[in-house]
C-alpha positions in Angstrom: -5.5 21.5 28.8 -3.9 19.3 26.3 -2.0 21.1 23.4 -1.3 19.6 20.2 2.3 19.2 19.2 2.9 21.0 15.5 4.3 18.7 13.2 6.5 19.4 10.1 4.4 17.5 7.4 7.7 17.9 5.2 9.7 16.1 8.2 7.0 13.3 8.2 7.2 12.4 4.8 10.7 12.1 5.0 10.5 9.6 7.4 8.0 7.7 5.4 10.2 7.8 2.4 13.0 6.4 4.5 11.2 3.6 5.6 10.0 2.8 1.9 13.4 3.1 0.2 14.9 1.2 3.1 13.0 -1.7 1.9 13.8 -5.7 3.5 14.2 -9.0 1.8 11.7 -9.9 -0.4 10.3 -13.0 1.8 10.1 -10.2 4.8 8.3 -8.2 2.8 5.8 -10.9 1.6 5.6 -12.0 5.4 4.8 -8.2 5.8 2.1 -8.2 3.3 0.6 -11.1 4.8 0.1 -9.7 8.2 -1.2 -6.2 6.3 -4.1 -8.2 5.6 -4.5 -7.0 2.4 -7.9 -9.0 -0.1 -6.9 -10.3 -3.3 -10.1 -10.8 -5.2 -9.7 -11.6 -9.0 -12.6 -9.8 -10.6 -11.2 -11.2 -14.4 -8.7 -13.9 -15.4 -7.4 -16.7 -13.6 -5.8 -15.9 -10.6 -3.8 -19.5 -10.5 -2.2 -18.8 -14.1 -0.5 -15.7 -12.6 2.5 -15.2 -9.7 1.8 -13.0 -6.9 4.8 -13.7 -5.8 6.2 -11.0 -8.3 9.1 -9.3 -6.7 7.5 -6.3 -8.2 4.1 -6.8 -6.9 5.2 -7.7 -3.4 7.2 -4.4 -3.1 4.3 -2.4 -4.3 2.0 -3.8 -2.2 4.3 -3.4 0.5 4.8 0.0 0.0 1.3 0.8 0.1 0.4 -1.3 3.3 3.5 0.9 4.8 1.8 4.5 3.7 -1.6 3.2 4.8 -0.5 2.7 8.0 1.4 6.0 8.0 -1.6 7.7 7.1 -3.4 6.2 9.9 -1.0 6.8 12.5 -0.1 10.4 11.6 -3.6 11.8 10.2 -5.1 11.9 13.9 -2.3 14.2 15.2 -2.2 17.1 12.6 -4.3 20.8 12.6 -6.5 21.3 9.5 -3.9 23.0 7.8 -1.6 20.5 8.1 -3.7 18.0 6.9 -4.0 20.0 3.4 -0.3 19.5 3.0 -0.2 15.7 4.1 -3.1 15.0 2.0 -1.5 16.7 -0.9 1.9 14.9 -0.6 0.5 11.4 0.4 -1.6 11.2 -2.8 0.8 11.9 -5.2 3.1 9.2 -3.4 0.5 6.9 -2.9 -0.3 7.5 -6.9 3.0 6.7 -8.0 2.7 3.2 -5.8 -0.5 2.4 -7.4 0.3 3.1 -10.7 3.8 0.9 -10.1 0.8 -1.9 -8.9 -0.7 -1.5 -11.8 2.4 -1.8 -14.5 3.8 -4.9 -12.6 3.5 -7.9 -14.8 2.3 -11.1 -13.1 2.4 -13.5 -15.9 4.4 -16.6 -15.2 6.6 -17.4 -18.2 4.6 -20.9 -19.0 1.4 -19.2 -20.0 -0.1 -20.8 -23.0 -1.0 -18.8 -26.1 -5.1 -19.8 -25.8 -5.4 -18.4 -22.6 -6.1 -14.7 -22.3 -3.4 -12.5 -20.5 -5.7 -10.2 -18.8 -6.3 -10.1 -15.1 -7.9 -7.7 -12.6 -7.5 -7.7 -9.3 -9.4 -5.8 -6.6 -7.2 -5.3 -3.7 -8.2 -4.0 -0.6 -7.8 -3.9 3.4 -10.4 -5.0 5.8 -10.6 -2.3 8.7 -12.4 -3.4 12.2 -14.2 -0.6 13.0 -13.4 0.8 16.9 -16.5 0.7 19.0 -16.9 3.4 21.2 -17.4 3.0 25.0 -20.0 5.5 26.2 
């Protein structure tokens, strides 16, 4: 009979937080992002006016590839109840990362008064589904 091992959701977000604060050199993290396989789909604008090489950007997106695969990782191994309290705490951090995503400012410092400023993105990860073996 295998027993699950109680986790302190507290403890765990800790560790998360260490890992995010303890962040590496900008062209790691890019590498990082890279190998997150996060989309980059412009759905308005022109993507090649803007940098997405933002020191900014990078760092959010980094952050949030790091709690996604936190949440994936950790989710599994928590009881119901803990899972109320790591749901809580990862969307209010996860929140704060998306709204930082969302304030960064991408424009290069050469962009000409005719064109329009706005861009939006749609960012997401692809996820292979696991196949079961019967």
């Amino acid at each position: 009979m295998r027993r699950k091992i109680n986790k302190d959701v507290v403890t765990l977000f800790g560790n998360i937080q260490k890992v995010i604060l303890a962040k590496p050199a900008i062209n790691q993290m890019f590498d990082d992002v890279q190998m997150m396989k996060f989309k980059i789909r412009p759905i308005q604008g022109d993507l090649m006016s803007f940098d997405l090489k933002n020191k900014q950007f990078i760092e959010s997106l980094w952050s949030l590839g790091k709690l996604d695969e936190f949440f994936y990782r950790e989710v599994p191994t928590l009881s119901k109840k803990e899972k109320e309290v790591f749901m809580k705490l990862f969307d209010s951090l996860y929140f704060k990362y998306q709204q930082q995503l969302n304030q960064t400012n991408l424009q290069q410092r050469k962009v000409t008064l005719t064109r329009t400023g706005l861009l939006e993105l749609e960012i997401y990860k692809e996820r292979k589904l696991k196949q079961k073996v019967n």
